[in-house]
C-alpha positions as CSV (number, residue, x, y, z in Angstrom):
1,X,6.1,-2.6,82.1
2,X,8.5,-0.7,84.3
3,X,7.5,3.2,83.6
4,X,10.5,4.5,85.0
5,X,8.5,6.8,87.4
6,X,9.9,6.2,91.1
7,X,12.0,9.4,91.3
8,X,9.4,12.0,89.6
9,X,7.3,14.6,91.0
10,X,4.0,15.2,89.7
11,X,2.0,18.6,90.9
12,X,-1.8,17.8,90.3
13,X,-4.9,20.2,90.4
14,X,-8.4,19.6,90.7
15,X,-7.5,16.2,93.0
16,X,-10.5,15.7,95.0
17,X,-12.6,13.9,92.9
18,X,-12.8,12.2,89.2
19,X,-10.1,12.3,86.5
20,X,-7.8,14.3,88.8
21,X,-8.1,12.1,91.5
22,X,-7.5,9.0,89.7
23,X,-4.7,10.5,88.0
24,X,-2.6,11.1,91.2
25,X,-3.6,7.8,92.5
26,X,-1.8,5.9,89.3
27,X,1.2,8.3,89.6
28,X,1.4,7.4,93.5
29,X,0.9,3.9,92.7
30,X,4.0,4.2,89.8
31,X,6.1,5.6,92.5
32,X,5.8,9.3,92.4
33,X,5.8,12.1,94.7
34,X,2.8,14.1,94.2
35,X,1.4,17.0,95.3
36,X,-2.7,17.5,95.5
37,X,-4.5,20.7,94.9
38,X,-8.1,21.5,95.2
39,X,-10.4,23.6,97.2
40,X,-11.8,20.7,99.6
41,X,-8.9,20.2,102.3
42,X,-11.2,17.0,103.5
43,X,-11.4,15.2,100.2
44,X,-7.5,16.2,99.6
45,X,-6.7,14.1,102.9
46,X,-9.0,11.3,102.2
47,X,-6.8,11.1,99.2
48,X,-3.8,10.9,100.9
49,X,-4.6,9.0,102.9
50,X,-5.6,6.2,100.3
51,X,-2.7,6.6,98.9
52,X,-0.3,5.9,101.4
53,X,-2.5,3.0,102.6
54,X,-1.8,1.7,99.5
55,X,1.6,1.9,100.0
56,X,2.3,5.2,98.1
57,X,4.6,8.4,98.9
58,X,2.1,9.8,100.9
59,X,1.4,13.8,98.8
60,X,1.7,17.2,100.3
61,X,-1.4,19.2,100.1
62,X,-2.2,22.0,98.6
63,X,-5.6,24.3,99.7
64,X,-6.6,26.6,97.0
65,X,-9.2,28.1,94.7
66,X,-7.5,28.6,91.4
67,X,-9.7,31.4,90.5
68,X,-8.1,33.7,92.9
69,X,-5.9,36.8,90.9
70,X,-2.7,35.2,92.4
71,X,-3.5,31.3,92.5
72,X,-0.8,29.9,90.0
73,X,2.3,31.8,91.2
74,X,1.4,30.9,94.9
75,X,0.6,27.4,94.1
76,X,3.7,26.9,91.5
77,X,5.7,28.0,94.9
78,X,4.3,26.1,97.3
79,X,4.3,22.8,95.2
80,X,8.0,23.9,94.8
81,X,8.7,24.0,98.0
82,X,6.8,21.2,98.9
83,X,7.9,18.6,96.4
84,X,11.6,20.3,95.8
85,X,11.0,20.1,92.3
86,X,8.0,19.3,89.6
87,X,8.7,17.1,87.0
88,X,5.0,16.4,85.9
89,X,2.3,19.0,85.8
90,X,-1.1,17.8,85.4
91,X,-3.7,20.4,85.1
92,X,-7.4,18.7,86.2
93,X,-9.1,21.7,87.5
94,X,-12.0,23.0,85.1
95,X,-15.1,23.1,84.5
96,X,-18.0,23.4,82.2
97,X,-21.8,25.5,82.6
98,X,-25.1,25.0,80.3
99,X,-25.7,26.8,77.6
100,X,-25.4,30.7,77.3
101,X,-27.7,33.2,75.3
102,X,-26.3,35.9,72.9
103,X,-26.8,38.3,74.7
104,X,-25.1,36.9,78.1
105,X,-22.4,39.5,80.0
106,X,-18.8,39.4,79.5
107,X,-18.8,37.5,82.7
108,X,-19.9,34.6,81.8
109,X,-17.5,34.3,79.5
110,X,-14.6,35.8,81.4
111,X,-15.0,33.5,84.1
112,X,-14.8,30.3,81.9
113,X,-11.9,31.4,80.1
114,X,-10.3,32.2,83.6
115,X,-10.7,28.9,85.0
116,X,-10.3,26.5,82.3
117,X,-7.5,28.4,80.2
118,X,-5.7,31.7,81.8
119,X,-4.9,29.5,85.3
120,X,-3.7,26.5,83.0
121,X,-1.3,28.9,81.5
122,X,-0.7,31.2,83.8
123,X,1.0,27.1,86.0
124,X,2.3,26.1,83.5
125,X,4.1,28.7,82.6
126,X,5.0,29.5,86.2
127,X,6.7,25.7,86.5
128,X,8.4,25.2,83.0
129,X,11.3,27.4,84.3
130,X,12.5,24.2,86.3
131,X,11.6,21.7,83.9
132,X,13.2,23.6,81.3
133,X,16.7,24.2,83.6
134,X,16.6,20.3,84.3
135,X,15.8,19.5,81.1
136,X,12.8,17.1,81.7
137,X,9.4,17.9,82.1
138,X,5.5,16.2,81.6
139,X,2.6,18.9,81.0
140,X,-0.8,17.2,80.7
141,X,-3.4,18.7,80.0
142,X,-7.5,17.2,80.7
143,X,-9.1,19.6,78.6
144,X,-12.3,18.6,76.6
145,X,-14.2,18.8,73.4
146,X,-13.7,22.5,71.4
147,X,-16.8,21.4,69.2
148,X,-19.8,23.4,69.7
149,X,-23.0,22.1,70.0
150,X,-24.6,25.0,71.4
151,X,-23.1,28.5,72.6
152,X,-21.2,26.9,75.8
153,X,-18.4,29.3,77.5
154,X,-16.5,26.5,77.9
155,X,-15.8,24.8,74.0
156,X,-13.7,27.9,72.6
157,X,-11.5,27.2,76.3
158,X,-10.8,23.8,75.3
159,X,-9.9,25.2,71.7
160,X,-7.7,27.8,73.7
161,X,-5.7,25.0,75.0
162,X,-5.4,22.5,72.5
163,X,-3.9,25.3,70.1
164,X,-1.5,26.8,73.2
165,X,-0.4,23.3,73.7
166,X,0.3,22.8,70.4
167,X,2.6,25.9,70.2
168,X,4.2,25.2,73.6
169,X,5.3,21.8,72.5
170,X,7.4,23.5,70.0
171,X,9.2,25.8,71.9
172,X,9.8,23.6,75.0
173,X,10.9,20.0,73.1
174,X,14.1,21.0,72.8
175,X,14.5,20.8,76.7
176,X,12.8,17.4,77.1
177,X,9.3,18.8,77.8
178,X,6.2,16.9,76.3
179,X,3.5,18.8,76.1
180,X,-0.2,16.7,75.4
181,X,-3.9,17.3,75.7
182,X,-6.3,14.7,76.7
183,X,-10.1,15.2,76.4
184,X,-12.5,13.2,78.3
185,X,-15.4,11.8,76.8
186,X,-18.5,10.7,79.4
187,X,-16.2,10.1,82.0
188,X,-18.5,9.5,85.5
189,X,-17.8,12.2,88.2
190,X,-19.8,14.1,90.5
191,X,-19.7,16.6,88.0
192,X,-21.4,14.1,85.5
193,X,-23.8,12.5,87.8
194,X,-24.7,15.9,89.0
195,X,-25.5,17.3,84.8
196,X,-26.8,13.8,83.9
197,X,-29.5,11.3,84.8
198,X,-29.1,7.4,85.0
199,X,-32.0,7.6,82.0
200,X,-29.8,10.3,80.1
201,X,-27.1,8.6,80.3
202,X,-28.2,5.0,79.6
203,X,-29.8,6.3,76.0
204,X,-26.4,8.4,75.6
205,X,-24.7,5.0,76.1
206,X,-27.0,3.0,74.2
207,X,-27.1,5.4,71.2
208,X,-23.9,6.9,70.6
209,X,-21.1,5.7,72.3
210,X,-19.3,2.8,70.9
211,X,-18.5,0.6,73.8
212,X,-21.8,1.4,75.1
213,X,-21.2,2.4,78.6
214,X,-19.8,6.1,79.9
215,X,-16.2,5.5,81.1
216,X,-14.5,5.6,84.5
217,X,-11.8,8.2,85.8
218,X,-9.1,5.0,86.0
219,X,-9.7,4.3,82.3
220,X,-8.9,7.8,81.5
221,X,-5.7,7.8,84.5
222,X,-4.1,5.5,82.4
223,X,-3.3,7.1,79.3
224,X,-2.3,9.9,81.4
225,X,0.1,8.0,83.6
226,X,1.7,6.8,80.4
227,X,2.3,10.1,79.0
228,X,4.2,11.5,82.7
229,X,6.6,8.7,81.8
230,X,9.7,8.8,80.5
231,X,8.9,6.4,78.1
232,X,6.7,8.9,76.5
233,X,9.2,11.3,75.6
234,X,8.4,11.7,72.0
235,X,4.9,11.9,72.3
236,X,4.3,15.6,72.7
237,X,1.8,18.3,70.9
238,X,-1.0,15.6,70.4
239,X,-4.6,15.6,71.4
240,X,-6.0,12.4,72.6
241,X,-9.4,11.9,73.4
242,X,-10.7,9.4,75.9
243,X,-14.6,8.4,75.1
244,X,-14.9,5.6,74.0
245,X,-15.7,6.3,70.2
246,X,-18.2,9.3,71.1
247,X,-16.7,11.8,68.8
248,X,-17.1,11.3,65.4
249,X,-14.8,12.6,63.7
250,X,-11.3,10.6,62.2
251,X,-8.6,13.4,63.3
């Protein structure tokens, strides 16, 4: 299937490693011009540099920590400049803590919201300006589960996105803007490797996830890949998890 990707842009965050990663790898490999963002500048040019082994448009990089005060307009303008145009935005970069008590300062909470909803809004609202003057545009968004299973900073984020999105895509249709959430399930990262052990997730695997087995970052890529297209353009507003049957619930 021909996805009709070869003259897009794509500006992806949170590149080094895992879902992001994989994601600009199957946008390379369709043909598109990306640009990488993360904080690890030697994980960004391994990247690259796989890529254009592979026989990709090799990406421009971007070095940044997205919790800075001014991290979205700088990166929207750099990837700007950089790509001379973004027709894809796919915002990666999150991330998730253990559990927090009642009682547990503002902080905590302020710096998950920060990071995993204020900089995804604060991007994509910096780059719709172009899509929306060229009318054409792909926001992605990885976001993850909003249902609670103990006080976690990070679930009413997710929440905070799948309900933006869900307004967004309204406003912005008109212009040929899709707007679409995906949450990972157990997808293996360093991030998951790093929370869970092989035992942990084994008996997660074994116990409550469908196809029995966590998932990989390229079975999640795909989806996404699909969505940047322009064969996807009337796909917009929707949240679509990846976990291989770990939620439970129908809608």
């Amino acid at each position: 299937m021909d996805l009709q990707l070869t003259d897009k842009t794509a500006l992806v965050t949170g590149a080094s490693q895992g879902i992001g990663r994989a994601i600009a790898k199957g946008l390379a490999a369709e043909g598109v011009q990306t640009c990488i963002v993360a904080r690890r500048k030697n994980l960004l040019d391994e990247l690259a540099a796989e890529i254009a082994a592979a026989g990709g448009k090799k990406p421009a990089i971007v070095v940044i920590d997205v919790m800075e005060a001014d991290a979205a307009a700088r990166l929207a303008q750099a990837a700007a400049k950089a790509l001379g145009k973004i027709d894809i935005l796919i915002n990666s970069a999150g991330g998730s803590k253990p559990a927090i008590p009642v009682d547990a300062p503002d902080s905590d909470w302020d710096e998950s919201m920060t990071l995993n909803f204020v900089r995804v809004r604060q991007l994509t609202h910096a780059v719709l300006p172009g899509m929306m003057q060229r009318k054409w545009g792909r926001v992605i968004n990885i976001s993850g589960k909003s249902e609670p299973e103990a006080l976690v900073a990070a679930n009413p984020t997710k929440a905070a996105i799948h309900a933006w999105s869900k307004g967004l895509s309204r406003e912005v249709g008109k212009y040929g803007i899709t707007v679409n959430s995906i949450p990972p399930g157990r997808i293996m990262s360093e991030q998951i490797r790093r929370k869970y052990s092989p035992e942990y997730r084994a008996e997660q695997s074994s116990k409550e996830i469908p196809v029995g087995r966590y998932g990989e970052p390229e079975e999640l890529a795909v989806l996404a890949v699909f969505l940047s297209s322009p064969l996807a353009g009337y796909i917009t507003g929707t949240v679509m998890p990846v976990d291989g049957g770990l939620r439970k619930y129908a809608f």
